[in-house]
N, C-alpha and C positions, 0 to 999 in steps of 0.2 A: 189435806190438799197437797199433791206433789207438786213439787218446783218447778216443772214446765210449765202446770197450770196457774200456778202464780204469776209465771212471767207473759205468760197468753193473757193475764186476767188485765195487765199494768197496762201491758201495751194498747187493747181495747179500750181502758180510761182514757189515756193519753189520746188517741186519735178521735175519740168522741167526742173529749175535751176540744179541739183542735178545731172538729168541722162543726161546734155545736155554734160558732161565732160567723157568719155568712162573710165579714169578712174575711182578706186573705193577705192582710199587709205582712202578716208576722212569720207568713209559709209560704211556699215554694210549689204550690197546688192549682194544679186548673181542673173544675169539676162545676157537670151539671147535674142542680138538684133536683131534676127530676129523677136522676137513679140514686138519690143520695144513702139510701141504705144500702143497695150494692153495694154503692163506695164505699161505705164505710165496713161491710165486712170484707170486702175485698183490702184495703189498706190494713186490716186487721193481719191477712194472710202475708203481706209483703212483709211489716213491719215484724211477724212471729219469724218469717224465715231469716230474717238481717242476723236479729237476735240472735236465733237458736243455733247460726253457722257461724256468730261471730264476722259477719260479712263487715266490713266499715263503712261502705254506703254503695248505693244505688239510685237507679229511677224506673218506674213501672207504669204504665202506660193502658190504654184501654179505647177503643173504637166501636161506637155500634151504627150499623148504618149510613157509613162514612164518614162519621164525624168524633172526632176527638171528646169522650167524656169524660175521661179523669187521666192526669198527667202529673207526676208527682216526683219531687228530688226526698231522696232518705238519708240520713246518715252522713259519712262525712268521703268528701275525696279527697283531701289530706288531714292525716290525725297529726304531721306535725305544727303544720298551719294552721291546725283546725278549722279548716276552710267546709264550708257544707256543700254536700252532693245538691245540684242543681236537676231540673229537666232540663237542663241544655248541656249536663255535663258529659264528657264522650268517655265512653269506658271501652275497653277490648272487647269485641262479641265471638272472637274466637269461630268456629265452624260455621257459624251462622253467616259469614262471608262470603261461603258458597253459593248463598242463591242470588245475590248481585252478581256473582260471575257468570252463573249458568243463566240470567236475566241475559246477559249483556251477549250470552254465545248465542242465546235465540233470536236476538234481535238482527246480530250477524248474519244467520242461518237466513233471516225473514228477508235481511234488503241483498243478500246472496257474496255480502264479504266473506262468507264462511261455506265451505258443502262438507256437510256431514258424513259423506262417505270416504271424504278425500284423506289419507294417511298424512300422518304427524308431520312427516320428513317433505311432504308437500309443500309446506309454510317454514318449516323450520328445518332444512337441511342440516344441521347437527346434530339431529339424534339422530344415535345409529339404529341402525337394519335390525330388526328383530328377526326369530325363527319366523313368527307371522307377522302380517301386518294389519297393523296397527291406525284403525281410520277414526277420527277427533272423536267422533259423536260416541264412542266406548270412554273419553276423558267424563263429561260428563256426568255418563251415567254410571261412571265408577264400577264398568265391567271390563275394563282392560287390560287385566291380568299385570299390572306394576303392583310391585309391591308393596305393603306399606313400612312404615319411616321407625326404626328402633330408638331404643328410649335417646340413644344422647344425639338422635337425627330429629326426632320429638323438640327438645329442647336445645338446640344447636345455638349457643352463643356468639356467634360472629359476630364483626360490626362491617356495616357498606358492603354486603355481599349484593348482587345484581341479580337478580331473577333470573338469569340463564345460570349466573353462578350457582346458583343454588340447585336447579337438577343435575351439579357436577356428581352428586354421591349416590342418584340410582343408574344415569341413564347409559350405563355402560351395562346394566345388568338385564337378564333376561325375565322375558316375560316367564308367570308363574302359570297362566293359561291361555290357550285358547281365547282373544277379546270375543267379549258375549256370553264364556259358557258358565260363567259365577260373578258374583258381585263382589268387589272385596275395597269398602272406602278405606281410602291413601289422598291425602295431602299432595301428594305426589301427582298426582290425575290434573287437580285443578291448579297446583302450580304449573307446570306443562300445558295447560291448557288457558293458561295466561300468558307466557310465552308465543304460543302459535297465535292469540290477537294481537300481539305486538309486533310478529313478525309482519303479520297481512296487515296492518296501516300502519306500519311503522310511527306507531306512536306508544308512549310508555303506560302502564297499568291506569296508572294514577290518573290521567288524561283519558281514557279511554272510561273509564266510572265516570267521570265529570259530565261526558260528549252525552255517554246513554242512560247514566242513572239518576246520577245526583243532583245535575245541574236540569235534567227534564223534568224529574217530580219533586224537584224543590228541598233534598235533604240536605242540609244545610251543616247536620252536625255529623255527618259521613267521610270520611277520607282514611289512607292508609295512614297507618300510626309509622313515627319517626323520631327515634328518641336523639337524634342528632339537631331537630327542630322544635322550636316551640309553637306549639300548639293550643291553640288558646280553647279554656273551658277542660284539659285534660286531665280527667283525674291522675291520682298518684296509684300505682299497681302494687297489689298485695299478693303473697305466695303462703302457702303451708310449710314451717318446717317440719321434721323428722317424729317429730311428738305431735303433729295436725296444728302448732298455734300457726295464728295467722300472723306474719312478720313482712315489711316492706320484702317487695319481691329485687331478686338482681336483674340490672338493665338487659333487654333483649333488643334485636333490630328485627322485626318481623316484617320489614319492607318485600324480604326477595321471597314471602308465603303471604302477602297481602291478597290473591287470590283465591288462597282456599283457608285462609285464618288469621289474616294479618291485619283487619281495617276495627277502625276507632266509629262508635255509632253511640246513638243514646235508645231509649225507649222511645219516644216521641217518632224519632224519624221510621223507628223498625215499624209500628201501627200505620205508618203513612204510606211507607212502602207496601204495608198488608191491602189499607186500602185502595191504592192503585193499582195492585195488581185485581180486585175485584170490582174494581168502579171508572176508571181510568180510559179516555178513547185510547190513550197511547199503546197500551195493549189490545188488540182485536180480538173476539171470541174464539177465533182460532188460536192465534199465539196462547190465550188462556189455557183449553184446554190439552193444548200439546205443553203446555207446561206442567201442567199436574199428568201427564198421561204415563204409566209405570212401563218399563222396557220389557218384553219378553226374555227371562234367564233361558239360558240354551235353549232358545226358541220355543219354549211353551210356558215358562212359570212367569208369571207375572211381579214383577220386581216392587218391593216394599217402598224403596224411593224412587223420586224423578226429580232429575233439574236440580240435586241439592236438596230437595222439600223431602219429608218421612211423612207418611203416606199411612190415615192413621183411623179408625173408628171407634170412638168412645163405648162404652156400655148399653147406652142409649141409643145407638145407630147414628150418632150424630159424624157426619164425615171432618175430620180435621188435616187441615194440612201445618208441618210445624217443624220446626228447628230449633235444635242449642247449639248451645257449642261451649267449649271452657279452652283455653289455654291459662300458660304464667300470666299472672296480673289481671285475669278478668274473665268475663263471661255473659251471654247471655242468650235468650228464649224468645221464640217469634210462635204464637198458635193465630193461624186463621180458622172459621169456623165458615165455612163459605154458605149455606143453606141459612145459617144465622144472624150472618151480615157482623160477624163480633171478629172483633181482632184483640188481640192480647199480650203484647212484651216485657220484656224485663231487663237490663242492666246492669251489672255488678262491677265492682275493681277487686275482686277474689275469684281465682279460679276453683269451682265448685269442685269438693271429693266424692259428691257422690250423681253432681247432673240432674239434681232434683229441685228445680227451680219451682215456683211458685205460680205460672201463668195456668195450672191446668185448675187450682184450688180458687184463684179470682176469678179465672173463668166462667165458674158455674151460677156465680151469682148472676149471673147477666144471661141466664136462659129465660125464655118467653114466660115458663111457670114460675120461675123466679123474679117476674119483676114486678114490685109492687110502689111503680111510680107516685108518688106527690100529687093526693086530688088538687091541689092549686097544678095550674095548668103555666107556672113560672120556668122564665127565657132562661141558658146557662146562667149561671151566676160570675161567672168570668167574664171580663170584657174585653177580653186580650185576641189577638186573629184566630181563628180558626183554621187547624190544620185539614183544610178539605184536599181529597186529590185532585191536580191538577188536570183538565181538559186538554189531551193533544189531541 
């Protein structure tokens, strides 16, 4: 038996061990046992990826039908505190910050704070004149020809830089095409395009997530990460050095890219987010499907992503919408399965080397052929609230 399958074999014990007790004074788990053997191969699959990437903890998350069935802290969010990863603990979700912004441009676009054809320099008179110009809804959908960000623009150290500050190091530069004729994702797009909502309500990022996201569907553990403040429930961030080990990460201020990689989220809220975007009055069937709708590349190819979302169909035909993301200190995965009614996240405090997070392998367990619910016909086994989406 090789070593990985040993370590596959331990961890299986361990979590069988765990949910074989209906209580849950001793874990950090919300789960209904009506799917409890998903759950438990699905925890198998979280728990095998902590391990096998050496990750120090997480929380991963699970939705069917709009309601929350398994929510779970792993492993630790400080090892030197030894403090343990909660479901309420926030970790960096790195890229996946994207679709709260492009949320928040459509919403813009919907009550008419925003027109999509109107140019950069409309809202934001400081960026300069391109060869072309340059109208928001290409920020986006990340066909605007900016370019993207080199390795030490990637990891830019600053401290209290300002979100305008922060597009000082492209926007003197020229566009690389034509906005519309290729797609090419840059950070760049969506920091810029958190800029222009700040400029049209003169109000700051941070405030602006509150107004239309967080504070309307109730995420509670969602906010721009700020290592100048404390933040309560934060894990501690971990990095790879030069050999791959995983060592405390150095401080970063990812305030002035909290639009397209900067914001602190857990599992819990990213499934709640899934389900409001699929259950929610607050979005209209319109808003919906112009949120997943792909942009035509140079006017006839139909584009892989939209609104931030990658744009995605399994083996099986089944249509996925879904995001990761990694930076320093963190990362995580958002899979909706919209025909399924199944949502699926994940949260880390390491940023992944290779993006291979674990929501596509929980996933499966929770298909129609796969479910082979509990003949007792028993209520969640949690009595804690229920993350349902909120009615606007």
């Amino acid at each position: 038996m090789n070593v990985s399958r040993i370590i596959r074999y331990s961890i299986l014990i361990a979590i069988l061990f765990s949910l074989s007790n209906c209580k849950q004074s001793k874990t950090d788990v919300l789960y209904d046992r009506k799917y409890i053997d998903q759950i438990k191969a699905a925890r198998t699959d979280a728990g095998f990826y902590l391990s096998a990437n050496l990750v120090p903890g997480g929380n991963f998350a699970v939705a069917k039908n709009g309601k929350i069935i398994y929510s779970e802290g792993m492993g630790l969010a400080s090892e030197d505190l030894n403090v343990p990863a909660t479901r309420n603990t926030k970790f960096r979700i790195g890229q996946v910050s994207e679709v709260f912004t492009a949320l928040i441009y459509q919403k813009m676009v919907e009550e008419g704070t925003l027109q999509p054809d109107s140019v950069v320099q409309y809202y934001y008179p400081g960026f300069p004149e391109k060869k072309f110009p340059l109208p928001i809804h290409h920020l986006v959908s990340q066909t605007s020809g900016i370019r993207e960000p080199n390795e030490n623009e990637k990891d830019w150290r600053g401290l209290n830089i300002s979100s305008e500050q922060g597009l000082d190091s492209f926007k003197a530069d020229s566009l690389l095409f034509t906005p519309g004729m290729y797609m090419l994702p840059s950070m760049f797009n969506y920091n810029l395009l958190g800029v222009v909502m700040e400029k049209a309500t003169n109000k700051k990022f941070h405030s602006i997530l509150e107004e239309y996201v967080t504070d309307t569907l109730n995420l509670k553990f969602t906010e721009p990460d700020n290592p100048l403040a404390t933040i309560k429930g934060r894990s501690d961030f971990f990095d790879h050095n030069f050999i791959a080990q995983v060592v405390k990460a150095t401080t970063r201020d990812m305030r002035y890219k909290a639009p397209s990689e900067g914001l602190l989220s857990n599992a819990e809220d990213l499934v709640k987010l899934g389900n409001a975007i699929l259950y929610s009055d607050y979005f209209t069937t319109g808003f919906k499907e112009k949120l997943f709708e792909p942009v035509l590349i140079s006017g006839s190819t139909p584009s892989r992503m939209a609104n931030g979302w990658i744009l995605m169909t399994d083996n099986s035909g089944r249509k996925i919408y879904g995001r990761s993301g990694t930076v320093t200190g963190g990362g995580a995965a958002l899979l909706i399965y919209p025909d399924e009614n199944l949502v699926v996240a994940c949260a880390v405090n390491v940023g992944s080397l290779s993006d291979d997070y674990p929501v596509f392998a929980m996933a499966q367990h929770f298909f129609s052929e796969n479910e082979k619910q509990s003949k007792e016909n028993t209520p969640a086994e949690n009595k804690e609230e229920e993350a349902q989406p909120d009615k606007k």
